[in-house]
C-alpha positions, 0 to 999 in steps of 0.5 A, a space after each residue: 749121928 747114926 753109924 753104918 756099914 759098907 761091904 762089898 758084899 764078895 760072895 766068899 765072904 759073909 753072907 748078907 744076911 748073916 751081916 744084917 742081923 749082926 748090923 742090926 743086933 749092934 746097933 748100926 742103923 743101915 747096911 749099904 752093899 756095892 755093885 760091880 755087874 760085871 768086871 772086864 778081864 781088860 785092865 785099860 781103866 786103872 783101878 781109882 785107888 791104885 794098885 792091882 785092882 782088888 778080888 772082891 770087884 769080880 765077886 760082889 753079888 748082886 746088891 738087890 737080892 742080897 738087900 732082901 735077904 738082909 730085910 728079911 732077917 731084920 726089923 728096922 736095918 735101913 737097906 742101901 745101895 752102896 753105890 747102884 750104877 744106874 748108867 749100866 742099868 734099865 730104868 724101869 727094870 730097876 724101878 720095879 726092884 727097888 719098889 718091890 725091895 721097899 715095899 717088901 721090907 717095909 719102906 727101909 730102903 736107901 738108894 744109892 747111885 753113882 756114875 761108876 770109873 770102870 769104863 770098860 764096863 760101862 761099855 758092856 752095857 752099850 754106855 759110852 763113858 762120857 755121857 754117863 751122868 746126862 743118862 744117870 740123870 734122865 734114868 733117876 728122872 724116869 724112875 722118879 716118875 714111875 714110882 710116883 705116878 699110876 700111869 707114868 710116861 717119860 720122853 728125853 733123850 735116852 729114856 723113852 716109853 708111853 703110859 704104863 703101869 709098875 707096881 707095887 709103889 714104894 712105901 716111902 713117899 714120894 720114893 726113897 731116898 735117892 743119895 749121890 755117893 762119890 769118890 771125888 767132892 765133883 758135880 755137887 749140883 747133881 745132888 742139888 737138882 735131882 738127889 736126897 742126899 750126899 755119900 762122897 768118900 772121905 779119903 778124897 775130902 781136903 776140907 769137908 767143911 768147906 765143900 758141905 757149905 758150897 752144897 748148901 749155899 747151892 741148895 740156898 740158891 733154887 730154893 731146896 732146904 739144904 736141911 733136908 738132904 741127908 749127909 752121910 759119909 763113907 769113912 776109910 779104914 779105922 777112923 778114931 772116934 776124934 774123927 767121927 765126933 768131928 763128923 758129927 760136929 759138922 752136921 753128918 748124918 750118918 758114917 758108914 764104915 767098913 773094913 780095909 781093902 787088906 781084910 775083906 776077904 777075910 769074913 772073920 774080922 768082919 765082926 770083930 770090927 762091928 763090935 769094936 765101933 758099936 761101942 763108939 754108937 751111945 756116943 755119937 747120938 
């Protein structure tokens, strides 16, 4: 089982590309950086975790950039969106970027997305909340068809456009990797019909076991080798290592970390806290 980390990537913080050679001189095997494009002022949506809706939300930077900033001080770091929100954004807008993202790195990419909690700013972007995965989904689709395609087209109920060109392609084939990170053990089928992966949080997972089965039994059922989607898992605060053996023990992947919401605006324990689990790494191989 291989070791990531998450950061929200606020821009008072570390830098990414600081983060990525510290990342990759530890050991870790991938950097997975969120996305907020915008914050509302308005607090209508309360914040999914309680409380005050924390700093670093208005101040992430934009997760592409600073993925390329981070490729382009390491040699083998895998680069994720940690989560993309594709409901807010331009499916061949986005295309373009993760290729060039990928391309440029070469093939160390890692494709996040999720369908986001913040109506509000779903709104900004013309995006009613309730149809956010009908759209998320077609918008996966069409990029889908735009990384593997010379001439692609696509014609469904939000994304429409005739043949066109959109290059570079990415490295890895026929994409990369595409992984449904959640909140809540939700919509499992999304991942079956149209993702590579899982990345759900574990704070919202009675019983991981059981819900890993359900997805695989739903793999089993179309004919997809459950095998061959990727597990991961972001993991809160300071898990013990009994925790992350028992992850492994599951068959996860990868668990990617990341300080607590208390510490991440204080750039200083950020590699305290990378030294303190690449220790655990020789042990979860």
């Amino acid at each position: 089982m291989k070791l990531g980390y998450f950061d929200f990537n606020p821009d008072y913080s570390i830098r990414p590309d600081d983060l990525a050679r510290a990342c990759e001189e530890r050991g870790y095997d991938s950097l997975w950086l969120g996305e907020h494009i915008n914050i509302p002022v308005s607090r209508r949506t309360p914040y999914p975790l309680g409380g005050e809706l924390p700093k670093y939300y208005s101040h992430m930077r934009d997760p592409f950039i600073s993925l390329m900033a981070a490729g382009a001080v390491t040699k083998n770091l895998k680069l994720a969106t940690g989560i993309c929100l594709m409901a807010e954004r331009d499916p061949i807008t986005t295309a373009k970027e993760v290729a060039t993202l990928d391309s440029l790195t070469n093939g160390r990419v890692i494709f996040g997305i999720g369908g986001g909690w913040n109506v509000e700013e779903m709104e900004n972007h013309g995006m009613p909340f309730s149809r956010r995965w009908k759209v998320l989904r077609e918008r996966v689709l069409a990029m889908k068809t735009i990384w593997t395609q010379d001439e692609p087209s696509f014609h469904g109920e939000f994304v429409n456009f005739e043949r066109l060109w959109s290059y570079p392609k990415p490295v890895q084939k026929p994409h990369p990797p595409i992984i449904m990170g959640s909140i809540k053990p939700q919509g499992l089928q999304r991942i079956v019909d149209y993702c590579d992966g899982w990345c759900p949080a574990d704070m919202a997972i009675e019983d991981f076991k059981r819900v890993l089965a359900e997805l695989r039994e739903r793999c089993e059922r179309v004919g997809r080798n459950p095998r061959a989607l990727s597990i991961s898992i972001f993991a809160a605060g300071t898990p013990e290592e009994s925790k992350l053996q028992r992850y492994r023990e599951s068959g996860v992947d990868r668990v990617v970390l990341g300080v607590g919401r208390d510490d991440v605006d204080v750039a200083g324990k950020v590699l305290p806290f990378l030294d303190r689990y690449a220790e655990l790494i020789p042990k979860l191989v």
